[in-house]
C-alpha positions, 0 to 999 in steps of 0.5 A: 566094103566092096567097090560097088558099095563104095561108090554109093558113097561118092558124090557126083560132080552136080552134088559136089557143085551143089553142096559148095554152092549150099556152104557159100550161102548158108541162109539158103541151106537152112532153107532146103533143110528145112524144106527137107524136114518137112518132106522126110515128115519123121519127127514130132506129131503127124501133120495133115496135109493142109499144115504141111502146105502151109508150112512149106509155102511159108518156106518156099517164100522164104526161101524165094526172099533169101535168094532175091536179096543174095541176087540183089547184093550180087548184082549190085556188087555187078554193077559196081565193079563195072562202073569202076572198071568203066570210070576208076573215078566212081566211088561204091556206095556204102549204107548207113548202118 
């Protein structure tokens, strides 16, 4: 394989920073893969149009779900490392489980 050949193969610096941020939140990979599965349209009995919509919708919700509760877990732990460093007295909540 030549060099130009080679660097097809190279991630660039944006899909490298991609792919970690993918393996840091592995519900948001199943996610994309799933949304490219349906794209890449391969596999399985053809779909119309409208199946496809309403399944990528169904994925976009999702999707736009997984990311608000990993956004809200996140924020919250924001906040409670700003109240500690604020007050070293306050204590994190924890949910019943």
């Amino acid at each position: 394989m030549n060099e130009t050949q080679d660097s097809h193969h190279q991630f660039s610096q944006q899909e490298t920073q991609l792919i970690e941020q993918l393996r840091h939140r592995p519900d948001m990979m199943v996610r994309v893969q799933s949304i490219l599965h349906l794209a890449s349209n391969q596999e399985g009995p053809l779909k119309t149009a409208d199946e496809v919509e309403a399944l990528l919708i169904e994925e976009l919700r999702q999707l736009g779900s997984t990311t608000l509760h990993q956004w809200a877990i996140q924020a919250e732990a924001r906040v409670s490392e700003e109240l500690k460093s604020q007050d070293p007295t306050v204590q994190s909540r924890k949910k019943k489980g």
